[in-house]
NUTORFI-495066 format. One record per residue (C-alpha): residue in three letters; chain; x, y, z. Coordinates in steps of 0.001 Angstrom, whole numbers. Each point is the difference from the previous one (the first is absolute). Layout:
# NUTORFI-495066
rest = ALA kette = A u = X v = Y w = Z
...
This chain:
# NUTORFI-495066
rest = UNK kette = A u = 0 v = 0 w = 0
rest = UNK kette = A u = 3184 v = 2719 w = 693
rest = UNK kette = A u = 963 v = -617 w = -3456
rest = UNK kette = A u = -3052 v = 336 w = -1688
rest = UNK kette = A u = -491 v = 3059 w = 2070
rest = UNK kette = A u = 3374 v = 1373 w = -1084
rest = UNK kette = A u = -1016 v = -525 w = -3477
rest = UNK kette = A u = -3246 v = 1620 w = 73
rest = UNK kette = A u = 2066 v = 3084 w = 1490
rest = UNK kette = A u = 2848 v = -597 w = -2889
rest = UNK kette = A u = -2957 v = 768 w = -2423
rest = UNK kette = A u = -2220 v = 2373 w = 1353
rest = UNK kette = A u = 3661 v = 2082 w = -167
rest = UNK kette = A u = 729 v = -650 w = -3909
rest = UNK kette = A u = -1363 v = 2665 w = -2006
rest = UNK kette = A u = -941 v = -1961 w = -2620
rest = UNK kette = A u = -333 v = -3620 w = -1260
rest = UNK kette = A u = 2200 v = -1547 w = -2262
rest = UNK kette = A u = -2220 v = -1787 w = -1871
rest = UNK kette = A u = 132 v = -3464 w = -2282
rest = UNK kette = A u = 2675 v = -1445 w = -409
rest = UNK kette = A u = 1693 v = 434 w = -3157
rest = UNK kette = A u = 534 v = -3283 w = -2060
rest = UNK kette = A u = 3299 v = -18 w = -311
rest = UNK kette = A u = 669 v = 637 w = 3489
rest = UNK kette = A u = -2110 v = -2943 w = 1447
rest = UNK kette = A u = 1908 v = -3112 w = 2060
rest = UNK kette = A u = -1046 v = -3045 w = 1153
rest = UNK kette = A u = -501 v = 293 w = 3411
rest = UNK kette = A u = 2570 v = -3226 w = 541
rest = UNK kette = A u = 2788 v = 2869 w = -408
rest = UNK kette = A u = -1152 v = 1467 w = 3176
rest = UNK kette = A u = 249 v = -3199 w = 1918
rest = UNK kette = A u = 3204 v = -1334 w = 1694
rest = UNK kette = A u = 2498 v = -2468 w = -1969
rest = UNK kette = A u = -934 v = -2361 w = 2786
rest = UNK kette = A u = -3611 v = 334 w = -1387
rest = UNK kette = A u = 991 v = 387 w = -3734
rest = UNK kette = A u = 1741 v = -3323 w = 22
rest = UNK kette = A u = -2586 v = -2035 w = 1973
rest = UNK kette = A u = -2563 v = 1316 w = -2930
rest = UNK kette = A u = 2622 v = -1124 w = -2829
rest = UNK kette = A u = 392 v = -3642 w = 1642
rest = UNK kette = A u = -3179 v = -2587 w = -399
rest = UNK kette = A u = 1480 v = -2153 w = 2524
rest = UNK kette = A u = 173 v = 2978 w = 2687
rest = UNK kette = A u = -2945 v = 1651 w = -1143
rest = UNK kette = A u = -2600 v = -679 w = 2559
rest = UNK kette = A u = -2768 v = 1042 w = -2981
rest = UNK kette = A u = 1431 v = -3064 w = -1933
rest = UNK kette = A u = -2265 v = -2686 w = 2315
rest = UNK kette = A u = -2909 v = 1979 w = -1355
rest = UNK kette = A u = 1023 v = -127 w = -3482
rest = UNK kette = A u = 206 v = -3773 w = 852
rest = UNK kette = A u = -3439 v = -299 w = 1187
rest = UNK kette = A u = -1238 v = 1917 w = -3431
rest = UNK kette = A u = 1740 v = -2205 w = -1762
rest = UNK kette = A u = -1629 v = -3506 w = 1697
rest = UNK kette = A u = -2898 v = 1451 w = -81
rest = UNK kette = A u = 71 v = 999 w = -3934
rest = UNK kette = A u = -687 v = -3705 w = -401
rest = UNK kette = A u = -2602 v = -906 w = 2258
rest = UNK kette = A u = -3287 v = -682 w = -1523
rest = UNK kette = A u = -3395 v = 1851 w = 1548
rest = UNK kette = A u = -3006 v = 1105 w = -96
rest = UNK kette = A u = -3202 v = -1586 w = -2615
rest = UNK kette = A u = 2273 v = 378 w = -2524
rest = UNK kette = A u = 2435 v = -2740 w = 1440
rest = UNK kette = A u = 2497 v = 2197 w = -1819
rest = UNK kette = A u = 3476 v = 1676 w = 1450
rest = UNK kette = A u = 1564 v = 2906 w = -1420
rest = UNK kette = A u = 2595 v = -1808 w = -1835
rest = UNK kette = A u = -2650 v = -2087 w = -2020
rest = UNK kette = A u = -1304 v = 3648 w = -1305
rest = UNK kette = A u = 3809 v = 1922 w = -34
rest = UNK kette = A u = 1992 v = -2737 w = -165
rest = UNK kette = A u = 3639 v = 525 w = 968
rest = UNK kette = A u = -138 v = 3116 w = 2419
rest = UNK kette = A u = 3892 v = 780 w = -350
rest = UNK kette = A u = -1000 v = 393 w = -3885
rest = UNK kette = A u = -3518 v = 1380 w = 0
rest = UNK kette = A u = 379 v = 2253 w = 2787
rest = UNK kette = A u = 3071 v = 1633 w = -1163
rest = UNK kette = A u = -1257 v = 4092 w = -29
rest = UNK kette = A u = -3206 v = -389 w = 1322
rest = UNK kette = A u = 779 v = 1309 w = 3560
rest = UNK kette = A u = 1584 v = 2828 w = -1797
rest = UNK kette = A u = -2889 v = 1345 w = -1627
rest = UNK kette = A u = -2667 v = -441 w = 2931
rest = UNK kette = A u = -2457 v = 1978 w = 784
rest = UNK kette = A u = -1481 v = -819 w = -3573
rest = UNK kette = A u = -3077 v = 503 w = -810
rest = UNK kette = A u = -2779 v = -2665 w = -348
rest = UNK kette = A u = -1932 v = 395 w = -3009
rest = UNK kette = A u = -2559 v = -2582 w = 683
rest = UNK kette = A u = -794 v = 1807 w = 3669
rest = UNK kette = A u = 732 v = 3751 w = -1398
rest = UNK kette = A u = 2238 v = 312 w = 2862
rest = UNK kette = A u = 3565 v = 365 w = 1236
rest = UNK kette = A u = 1372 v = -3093 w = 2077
rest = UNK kette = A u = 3398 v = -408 w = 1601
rest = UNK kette = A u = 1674 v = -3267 w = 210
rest = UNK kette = A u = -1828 v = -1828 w = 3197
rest = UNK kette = A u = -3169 v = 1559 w = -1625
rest = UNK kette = A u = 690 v = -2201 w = -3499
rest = UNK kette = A u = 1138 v = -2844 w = 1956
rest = UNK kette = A u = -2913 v = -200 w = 1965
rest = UNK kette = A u = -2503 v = 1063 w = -3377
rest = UNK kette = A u = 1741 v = -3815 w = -1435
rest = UNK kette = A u = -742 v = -1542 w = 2967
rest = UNK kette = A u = -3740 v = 941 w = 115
rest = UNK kette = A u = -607 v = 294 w = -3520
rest = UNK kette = A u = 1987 v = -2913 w = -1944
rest = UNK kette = A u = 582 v = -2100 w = 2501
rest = UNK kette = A u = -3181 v = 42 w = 1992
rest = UNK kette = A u = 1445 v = 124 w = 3332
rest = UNK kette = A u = -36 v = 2691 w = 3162
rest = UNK kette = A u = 1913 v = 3397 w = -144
rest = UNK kette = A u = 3270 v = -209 w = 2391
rest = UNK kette = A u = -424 v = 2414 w = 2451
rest = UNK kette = A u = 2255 v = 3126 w = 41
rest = UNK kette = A u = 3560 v = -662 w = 1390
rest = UNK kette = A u = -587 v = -3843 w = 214
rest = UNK kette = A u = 2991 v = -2079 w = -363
rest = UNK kette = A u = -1370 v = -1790 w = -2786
rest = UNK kette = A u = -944 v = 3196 w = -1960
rest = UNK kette = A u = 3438 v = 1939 w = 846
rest = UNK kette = A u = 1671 v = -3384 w = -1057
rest = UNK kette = A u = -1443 v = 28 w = -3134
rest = UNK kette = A u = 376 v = 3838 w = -262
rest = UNK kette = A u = 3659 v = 188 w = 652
rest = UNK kette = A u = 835 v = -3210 w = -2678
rest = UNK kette = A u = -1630 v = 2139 w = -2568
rest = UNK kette = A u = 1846 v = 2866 w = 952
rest = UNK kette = A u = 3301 v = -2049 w = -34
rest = UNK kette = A u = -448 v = -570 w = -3282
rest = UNK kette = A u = 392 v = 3454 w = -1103
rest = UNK kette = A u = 3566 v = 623 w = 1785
rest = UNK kette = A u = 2059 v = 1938 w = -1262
rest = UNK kette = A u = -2766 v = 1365 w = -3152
rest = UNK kette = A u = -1122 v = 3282 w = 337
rest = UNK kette = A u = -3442 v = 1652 w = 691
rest = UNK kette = A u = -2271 v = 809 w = -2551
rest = UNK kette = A u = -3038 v = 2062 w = 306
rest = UNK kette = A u = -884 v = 1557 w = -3737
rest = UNK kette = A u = -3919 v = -1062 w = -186
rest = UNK kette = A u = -1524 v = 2987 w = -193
rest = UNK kette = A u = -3526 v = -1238 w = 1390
rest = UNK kette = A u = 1956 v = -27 w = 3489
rest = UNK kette = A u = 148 v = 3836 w = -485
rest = UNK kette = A u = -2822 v = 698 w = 2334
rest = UNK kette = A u = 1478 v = -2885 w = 2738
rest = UNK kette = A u = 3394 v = 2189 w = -159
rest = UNK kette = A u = -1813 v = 2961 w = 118
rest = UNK kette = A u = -1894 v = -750 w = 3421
rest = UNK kette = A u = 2588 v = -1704 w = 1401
rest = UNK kette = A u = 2531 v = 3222 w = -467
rest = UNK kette = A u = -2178 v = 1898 w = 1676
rest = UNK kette = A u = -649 v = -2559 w = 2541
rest = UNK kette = A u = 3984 v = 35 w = 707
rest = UNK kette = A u = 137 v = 3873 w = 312
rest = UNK kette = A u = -2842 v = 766 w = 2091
rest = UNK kette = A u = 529 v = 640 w = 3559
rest = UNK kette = A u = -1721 v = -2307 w = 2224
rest = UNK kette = A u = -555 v = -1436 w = 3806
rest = UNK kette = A u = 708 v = 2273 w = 3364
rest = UNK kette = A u = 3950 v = 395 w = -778
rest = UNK kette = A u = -1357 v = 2025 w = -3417
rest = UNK kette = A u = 2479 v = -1480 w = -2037
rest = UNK kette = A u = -271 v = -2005 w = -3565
rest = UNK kette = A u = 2207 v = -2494 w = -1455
rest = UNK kette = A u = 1792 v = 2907 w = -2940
rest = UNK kette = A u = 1202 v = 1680 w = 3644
rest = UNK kette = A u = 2086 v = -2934 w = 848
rest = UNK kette = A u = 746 v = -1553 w = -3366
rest = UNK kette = A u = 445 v = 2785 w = -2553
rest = UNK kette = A u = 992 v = 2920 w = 2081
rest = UNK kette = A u = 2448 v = -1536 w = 2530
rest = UNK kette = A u = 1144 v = -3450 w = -1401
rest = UNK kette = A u = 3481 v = -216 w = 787
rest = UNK kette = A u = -109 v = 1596 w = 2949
rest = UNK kette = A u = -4 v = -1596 w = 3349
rest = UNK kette = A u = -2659 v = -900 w = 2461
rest = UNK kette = A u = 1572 v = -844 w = 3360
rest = UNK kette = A u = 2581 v = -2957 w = -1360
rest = UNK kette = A u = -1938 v = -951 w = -2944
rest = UNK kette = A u = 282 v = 1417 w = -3800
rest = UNK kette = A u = -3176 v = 1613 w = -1418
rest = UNK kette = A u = -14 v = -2037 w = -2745
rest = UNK kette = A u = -2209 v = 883 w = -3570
rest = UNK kette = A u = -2446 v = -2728 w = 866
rest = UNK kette = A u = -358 v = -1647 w = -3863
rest = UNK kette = A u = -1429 v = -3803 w = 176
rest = UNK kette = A u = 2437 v = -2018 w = -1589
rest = UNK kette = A u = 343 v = -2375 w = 2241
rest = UNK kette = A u = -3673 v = -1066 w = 1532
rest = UNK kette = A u = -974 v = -2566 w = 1448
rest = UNK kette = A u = 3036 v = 270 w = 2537
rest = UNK kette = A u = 1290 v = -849 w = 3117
rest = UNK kette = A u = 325 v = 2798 w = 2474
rest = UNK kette = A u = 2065 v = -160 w = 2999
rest = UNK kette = A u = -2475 v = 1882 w = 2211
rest = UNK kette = A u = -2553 v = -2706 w = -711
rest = UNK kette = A u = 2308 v = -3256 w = -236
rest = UNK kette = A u = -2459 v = -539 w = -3191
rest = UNK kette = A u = -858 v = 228 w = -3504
rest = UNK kette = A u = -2200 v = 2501 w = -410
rest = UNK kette = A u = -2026 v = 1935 w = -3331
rest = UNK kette = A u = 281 v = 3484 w = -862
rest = UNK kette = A u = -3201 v = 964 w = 878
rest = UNK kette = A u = 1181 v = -1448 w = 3921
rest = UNK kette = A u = 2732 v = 2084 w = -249
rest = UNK kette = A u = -1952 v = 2978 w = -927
rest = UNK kette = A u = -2697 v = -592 w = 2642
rest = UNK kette = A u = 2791 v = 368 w = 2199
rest = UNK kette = A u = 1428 v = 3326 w = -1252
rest = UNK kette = A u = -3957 v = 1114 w = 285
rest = UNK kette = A u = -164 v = -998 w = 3826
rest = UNK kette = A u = 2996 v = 1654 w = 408
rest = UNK kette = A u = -1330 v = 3474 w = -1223
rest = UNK kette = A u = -3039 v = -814 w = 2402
rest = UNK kette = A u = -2017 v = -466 w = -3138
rest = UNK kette = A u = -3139 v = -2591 w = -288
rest = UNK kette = A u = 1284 v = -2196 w = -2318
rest = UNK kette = A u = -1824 v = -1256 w = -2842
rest = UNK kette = A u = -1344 v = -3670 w = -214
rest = UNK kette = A u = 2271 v = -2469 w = -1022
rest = UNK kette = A u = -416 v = -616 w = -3725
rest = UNK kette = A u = -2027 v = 3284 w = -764
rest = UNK kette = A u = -34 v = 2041 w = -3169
rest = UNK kette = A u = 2026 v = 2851 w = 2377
rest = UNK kette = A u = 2954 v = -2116 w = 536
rest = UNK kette = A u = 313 v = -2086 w = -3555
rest = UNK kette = A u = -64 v = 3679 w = -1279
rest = UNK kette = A u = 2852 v = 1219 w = 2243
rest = UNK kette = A u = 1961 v = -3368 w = -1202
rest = UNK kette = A u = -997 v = 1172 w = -3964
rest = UNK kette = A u = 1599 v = 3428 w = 406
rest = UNK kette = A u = 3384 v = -1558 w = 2373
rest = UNK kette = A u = 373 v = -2586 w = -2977
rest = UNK kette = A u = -758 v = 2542 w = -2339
rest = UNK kette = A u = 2363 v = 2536 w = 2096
rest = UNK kette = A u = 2591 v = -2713 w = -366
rest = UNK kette = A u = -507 v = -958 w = -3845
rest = UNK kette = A u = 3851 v = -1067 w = -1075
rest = UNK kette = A u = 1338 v = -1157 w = 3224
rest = UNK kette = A u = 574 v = -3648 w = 532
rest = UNK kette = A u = -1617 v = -2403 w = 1426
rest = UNK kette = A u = 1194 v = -1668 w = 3110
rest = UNK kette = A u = -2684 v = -2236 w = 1485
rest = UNK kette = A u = 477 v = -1519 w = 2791
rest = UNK kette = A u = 1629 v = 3026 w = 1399
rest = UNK kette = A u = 1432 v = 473 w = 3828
rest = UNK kette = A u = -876 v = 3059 w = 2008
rest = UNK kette = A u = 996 v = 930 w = 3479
């Protein structure tokens, strides 16, 4: 609470905002971390995120629901099919008219091709599968050029910048106008999603992006939105959109 307190202070004192990022000036935020973290990322076997991936991967062949089908009887080889798709969610669902991130697609197979029940939000089985689709995408980078996601970014831009929650601050605050700087010991870091699902220290878990931005919401003293809303996948359209060329890193490590 003292550092979020200094920060508000830090900004109610700048003059003015910095703004967006400029493209060619946006990091991943595993260049903020420490080389203790960076490595444990780059290694599968020390990567704690890697037993999810395993779990994805296990359960990318089990059969369920009416359809008696698995994923890999659809998609066949994940490692193949999958390659790029984590890169370009949220996409937009034609047949629904709406925009979905990952779990959201995941979960839209489960119910609708394989007749079986959604996996609820932040369920093992659902980050598992979440995070060996996202694997498969390492090292690509993110796309986000379909225009009928316009309105998505649009709202979830202005979601990012608006101030919020008793502490009156907004996500821009923190990670446009003072990335780099420090907040007690830790980097500010630009907050793109390259590497979602992840493990994060603080929660000795693999957790999604919208977890991680319920978080930052509580921590503003902000009601955060329900899990899987419109609010949130619009917030993850505009970061992925924010953070169109960087490369994927799924599973990621955070502190």
């Amino acid at each position: 609470m003292m550092r979020l307190r200094a920060l508000v202070m830090a900004t109610l004192a700048v003059p003015a905002l910095a703004g967006e990022i400029p493209l060619a000036e946006r990091r991943s935020d595993t260049l903020t971390m420490s080389s203790e973290l960076r490595a444990m990322q780059a290694d599968d076997a020390a990567n704690p995120a890697s037993f999810s991936v395993l779990d994805g991967e296990a359960l990318w062949r089990v059969r369920a629901g009416a359809s008696g089908k698995s994923c890999a009887d659809c998609h066949g080889d994940g490692a193949q099919s999958m390659r790029g798709v984590a890169a370009r969610y949220p996409a937009f669902d034609s047949a629904s008219g709406r925009v979905l991130d990952l779990e959201a697609k995941i979960n839209q197979c489960r119910t609708e091709r394989q007749g079986s029940a959604a996996l609820p939000m932040e369920s093992r089985d659902l980050l598992g599968l979440a995070t060996y689709v996202g694997r498969q995408s390492r090292g690509l980078p993110i796309v986000s050029d379909d225009p009928r996601l316009a309105p998505a970014i649009d709202r979830g831009r202005a979601l990012f910048t608006a101030r919020q929650g008793q502490l009156n601050l907004s996500c821009a605050i923190c990670h446009d106008d003072h990335w780099g700087r420090k907040l007690g010991a830790a980097t500010v870091p630009q907050a793109h999603p390259t590497a979602y699902p992840l493990y994060r220290l603080e929660w000795q878990s693999v957790g999604s992006l919208q977890r991680r931005l319920r978080n930052c919401m509580v921590g503003m003293r902000a009601e955060p939105y329900p899990m899987g809303s419109d609010e949130f996948i619009a917030i993850e359209t505009y970061l992925m959109s924010r953070g169109r060329g960087l490369a994927m890193e799924t599973p990621g490590v955070r502190p």
